[in-house]
C-alpha positions in Angstrom: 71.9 79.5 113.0 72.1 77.7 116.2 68.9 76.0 117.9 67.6 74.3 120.9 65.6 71.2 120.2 62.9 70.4 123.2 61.2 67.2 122.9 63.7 66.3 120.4 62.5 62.0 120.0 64.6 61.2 117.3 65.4 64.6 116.2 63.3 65.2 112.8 64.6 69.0 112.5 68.4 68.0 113.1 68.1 65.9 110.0 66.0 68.2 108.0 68.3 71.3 108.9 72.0 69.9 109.0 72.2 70.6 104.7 71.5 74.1 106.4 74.5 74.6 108.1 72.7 75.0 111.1 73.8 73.4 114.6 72.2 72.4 117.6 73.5 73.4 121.0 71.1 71.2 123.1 68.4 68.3 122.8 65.7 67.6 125.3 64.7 64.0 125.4 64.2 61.4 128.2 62.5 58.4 126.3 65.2 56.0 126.5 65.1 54.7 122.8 65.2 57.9 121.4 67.4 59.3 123.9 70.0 56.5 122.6 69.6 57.2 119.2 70.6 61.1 119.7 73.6 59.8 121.2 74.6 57.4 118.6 74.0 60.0 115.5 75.2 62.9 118.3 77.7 62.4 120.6 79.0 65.8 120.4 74.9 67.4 121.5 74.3 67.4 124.9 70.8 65.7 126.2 69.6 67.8 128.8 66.4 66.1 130.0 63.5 66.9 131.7 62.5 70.2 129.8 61.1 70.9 132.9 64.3 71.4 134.6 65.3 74.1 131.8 66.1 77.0 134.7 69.2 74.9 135.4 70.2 74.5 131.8 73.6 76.3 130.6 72.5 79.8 129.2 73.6 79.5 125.9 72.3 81.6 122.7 70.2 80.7 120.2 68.5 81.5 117.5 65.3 78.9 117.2 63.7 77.1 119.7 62.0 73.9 118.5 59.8 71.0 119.3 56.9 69.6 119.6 55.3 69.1 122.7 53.3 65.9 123.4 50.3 65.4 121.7 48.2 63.0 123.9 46.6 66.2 125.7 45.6 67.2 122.2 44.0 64.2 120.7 41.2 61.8 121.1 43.4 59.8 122.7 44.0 62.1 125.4 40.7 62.5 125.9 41.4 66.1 124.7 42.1 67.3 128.6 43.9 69.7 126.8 46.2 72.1 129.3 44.9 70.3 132.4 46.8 67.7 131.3 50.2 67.4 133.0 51.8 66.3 129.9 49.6 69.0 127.7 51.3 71.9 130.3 54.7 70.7 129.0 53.3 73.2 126.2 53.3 75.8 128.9 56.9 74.8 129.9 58.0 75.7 126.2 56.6 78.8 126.5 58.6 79.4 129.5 61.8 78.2 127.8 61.1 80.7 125.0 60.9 83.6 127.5 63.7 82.9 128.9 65.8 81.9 125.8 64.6 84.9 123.7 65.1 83.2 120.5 64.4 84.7 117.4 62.3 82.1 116.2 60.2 79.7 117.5 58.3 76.6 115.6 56.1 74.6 117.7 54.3 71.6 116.5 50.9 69.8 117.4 48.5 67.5 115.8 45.3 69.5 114.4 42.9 68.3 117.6 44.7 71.4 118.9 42.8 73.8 117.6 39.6 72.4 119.2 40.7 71.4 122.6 39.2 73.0 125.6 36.7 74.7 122.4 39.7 76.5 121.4 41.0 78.1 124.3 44.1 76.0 124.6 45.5 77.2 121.3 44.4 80.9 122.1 46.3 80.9 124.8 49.1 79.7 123.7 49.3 82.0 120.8 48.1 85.0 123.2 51.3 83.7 125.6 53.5 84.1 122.5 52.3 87.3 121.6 53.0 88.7 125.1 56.5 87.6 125.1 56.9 90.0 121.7 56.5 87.3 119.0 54.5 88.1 115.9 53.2 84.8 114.8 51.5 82.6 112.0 50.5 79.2 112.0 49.4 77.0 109.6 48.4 72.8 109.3 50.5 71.3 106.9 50.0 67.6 105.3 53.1 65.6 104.8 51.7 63.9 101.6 52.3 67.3 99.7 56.0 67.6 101.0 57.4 64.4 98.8 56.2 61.5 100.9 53.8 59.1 100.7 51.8 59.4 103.9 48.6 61.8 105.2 50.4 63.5 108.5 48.5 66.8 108.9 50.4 68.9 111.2 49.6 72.4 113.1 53.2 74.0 112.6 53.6 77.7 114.6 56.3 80.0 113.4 57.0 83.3 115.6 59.4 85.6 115.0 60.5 88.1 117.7 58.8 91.3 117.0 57.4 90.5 113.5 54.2 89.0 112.4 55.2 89.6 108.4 58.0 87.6 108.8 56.7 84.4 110.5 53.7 84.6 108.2 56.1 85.1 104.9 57.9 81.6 106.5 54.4 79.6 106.5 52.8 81.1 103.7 53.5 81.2 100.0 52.7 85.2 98.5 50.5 83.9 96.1 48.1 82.2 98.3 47.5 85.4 100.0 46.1 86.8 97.4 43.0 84.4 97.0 41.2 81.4 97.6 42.3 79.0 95.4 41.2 75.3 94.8 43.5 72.6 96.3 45.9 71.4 93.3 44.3 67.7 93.9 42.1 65.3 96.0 44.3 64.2 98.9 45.4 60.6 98.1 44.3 60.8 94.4 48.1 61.1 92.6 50.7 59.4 92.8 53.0 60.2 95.6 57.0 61.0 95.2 59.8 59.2 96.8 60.4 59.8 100.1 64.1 60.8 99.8 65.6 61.8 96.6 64.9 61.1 93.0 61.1 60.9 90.9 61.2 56.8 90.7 60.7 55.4 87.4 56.9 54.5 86.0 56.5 50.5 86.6 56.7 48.7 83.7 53.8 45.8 83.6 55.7 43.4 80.9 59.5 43.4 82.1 57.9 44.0 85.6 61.4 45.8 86.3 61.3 48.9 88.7 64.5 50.3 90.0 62.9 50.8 93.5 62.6 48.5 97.1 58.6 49.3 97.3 56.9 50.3 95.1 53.2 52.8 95.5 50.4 53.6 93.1 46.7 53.5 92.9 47.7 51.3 89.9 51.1 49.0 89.1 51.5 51.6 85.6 51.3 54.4 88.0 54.5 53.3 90.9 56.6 55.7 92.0 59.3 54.6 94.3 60.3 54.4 98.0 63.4 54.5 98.3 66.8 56.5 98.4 69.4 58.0 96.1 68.3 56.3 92.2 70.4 56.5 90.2 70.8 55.5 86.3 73.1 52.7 87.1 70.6 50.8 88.9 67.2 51.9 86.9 66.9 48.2 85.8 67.3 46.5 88.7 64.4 43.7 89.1 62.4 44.2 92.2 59.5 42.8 93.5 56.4 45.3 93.1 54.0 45.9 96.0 50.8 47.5 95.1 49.4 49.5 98.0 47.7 52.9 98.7 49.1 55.8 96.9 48.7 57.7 99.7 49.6 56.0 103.3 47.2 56.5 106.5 49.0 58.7 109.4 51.3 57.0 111.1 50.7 56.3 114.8 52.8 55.0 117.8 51.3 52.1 119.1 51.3 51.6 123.1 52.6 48.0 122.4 55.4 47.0 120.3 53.1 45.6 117.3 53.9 48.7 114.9 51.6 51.7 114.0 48.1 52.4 114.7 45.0 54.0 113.2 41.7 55.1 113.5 40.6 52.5 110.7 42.5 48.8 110.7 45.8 48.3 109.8 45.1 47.8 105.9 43.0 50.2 105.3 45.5 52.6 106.8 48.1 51.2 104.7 50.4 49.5 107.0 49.7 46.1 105.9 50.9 44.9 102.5 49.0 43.0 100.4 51.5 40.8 98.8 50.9 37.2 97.3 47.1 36.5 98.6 48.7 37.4 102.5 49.5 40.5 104.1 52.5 41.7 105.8 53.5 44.6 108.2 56.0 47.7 106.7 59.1 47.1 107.6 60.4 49.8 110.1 62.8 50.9 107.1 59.9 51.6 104.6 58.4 53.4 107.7 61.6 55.7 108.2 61.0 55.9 104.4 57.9 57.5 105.6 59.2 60.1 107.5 61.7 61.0 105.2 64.6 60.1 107.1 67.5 58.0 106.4 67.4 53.8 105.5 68.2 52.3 109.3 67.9 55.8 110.8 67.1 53.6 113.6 69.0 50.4 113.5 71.2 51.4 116.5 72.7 49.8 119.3 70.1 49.8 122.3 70.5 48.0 125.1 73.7 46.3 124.3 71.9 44.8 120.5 70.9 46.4 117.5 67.4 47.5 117.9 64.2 46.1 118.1 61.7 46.7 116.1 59.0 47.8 118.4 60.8 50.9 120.1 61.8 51.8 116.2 58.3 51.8 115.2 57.4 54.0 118.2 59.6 56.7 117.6 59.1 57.0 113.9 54.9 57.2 114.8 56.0 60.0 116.9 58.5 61.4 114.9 57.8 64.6 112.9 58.2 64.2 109.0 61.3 65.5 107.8 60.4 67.3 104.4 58.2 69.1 106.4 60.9 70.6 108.8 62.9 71.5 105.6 60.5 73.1 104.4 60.3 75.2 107.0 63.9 75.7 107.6 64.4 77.1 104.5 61.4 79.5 104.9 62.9 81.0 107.9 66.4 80.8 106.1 64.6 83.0 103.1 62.8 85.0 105.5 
């Protein structure tokens, strides 16, 4: 499978979808940080730019188009303009890309105020749009917490598929749920969440205080699971240093300045300060790639002649899809 990535940032679906054996022909980027990323982990993907320029892109096929266009337009922040908003009509420029790309998928991604701006009529038309180009269509929001990381990111998430409404819905949807309305398997935030990249962590152990984790999260220290990468049984006795915070982190946010993440509530209550030793201390731009599911130092690369700062790496993880979540989907469609 071969797809075009609009709005790429730091390219959330190219890491979720690479164990798929699927390629990208193209990204569409022009925040500079980001942009520099691509072509560090990249080189070999052209960066085409502006997606408003697309009509001079090379006509090359595809099978997905993907991205998620910017949110502001959507959001409180925003002001929920909605469409009237130049950078919300970069939603109307994806939907031209997808007419003239005729790919056979298309996933689009929004935060939920989407479904409310302009009362509603900014989504309907976008999904009537999609419909009139010939996709069948499904959409569905979708909480990063529930996909192996420790963080509340509720998505919108649109899957079409050319000509079939069956098929996009049998990517978003699980059989059984169609079959009833069932009760949630648990309160949001109320377990205890699962690493964020491969493994189940080991239960924290309150007398050797030994866990073989960097950070540890739980509503309790008995009840840690790790954040971290690849543990294995040759390093489950490692001493660390326990962190007790949230089980369940607030959704991360990209902050306008370079002071981290964002949320409605404070910092701590949001879970990006750490209580630790009577003080408190900011996630570490690692821990927050941790978040997202992608790789340790992901971001760590050269910008501007230095490795990076941590401001612009904070930004474009807030802004970042969550990389289970893009899995996910890929292997829905790749089922499908």
């Amino acid at each position: 499978m071969k797809y075009l990535s609009v709005c790429s940032g730091i390219e959330a679906a190219t890491v979720a979808w690479h164990s798929l054996g699927w390629s990208p022909v193209a990204f569409s980027e022009i925040e500079k940080f980001p942009s520099s990323v691509l072509a560090h982990h990249y080189p070999d993907v052209p960066n085409l730019g502006d997606m408003t320029k697309h009509e001079s892109w090379p006509d090359e096929p595809i099978d997905i188009l993907v991205g998620g266009t910017p949110c502001q337009s959507f959001s409180v922040a925003g002001l929920r303009k909605g469409l009237a908003d130049p950078r919300g009509n970069l939603a109307l420029t994806y939907l031209a890309i997808a007419a003239s790309r005729r790919a056979e998928w298309v996933v689009w991604e929004n935060v939920p105020g989407v479904l409310s701006s302009n009362g509603g009529r900014d989504f309907g038309s976008f999904l009537g749009a999609l419909g009139q180009l010939g996709y069948g269509f499904a959409y569905r929001v979708l909480d990063a917490q529930y996909f192996g990381v420790a963080q509340r990111r509720r998505r919108v998430f649109v899957v079409g598929c050319a000509g079939s409404w069956r098929r996009a819905a049998a990517v978003l949807f699980e059989r059984e749920s169609l079959s009833g309305d069932s009760a949630p398997s648990r309160e949001a935030g109320q377990d205890i969440a699962q690493c964020l990249t491969t493994g189940t962590g080991k239960r924290y152990d309150p007398e050797t205080e030994t866990l073989p984790v960097a950070f540890g999260v739980g509503a309790a220290p008995d009840l840690a699971h790790c954040l971290r990468s690849g543990a294995s049984k040759a390093d489950e006795h490692e001493s660390t240093t326990y962190i007790n915070v949230p089980a369940i982190a607030g959704t991360m946010k990209a902050c306008k300045d370079s002071g981290g993440f964002s949320n409605s509530a404070d910092h701590a209550a949001a879970g990006y300060m750490i209580p630790q030793a009577g003080s408190v201390r900011r996630l570490t731009p690692r821990e927050c790639e941790r978040l997202q599911g992608f790789p340790d130092d992901y971001t760590l690369t050269p910008y501007r002649g230095k490795p990076a700062a941590d401001g612009p790496r904070y930004k474009a993880l807030g802004n970042s899809m969550a990389v289970p979540v893009m899995r996910w989907i890929g292997q829905r469609i790749a089922a499908a």
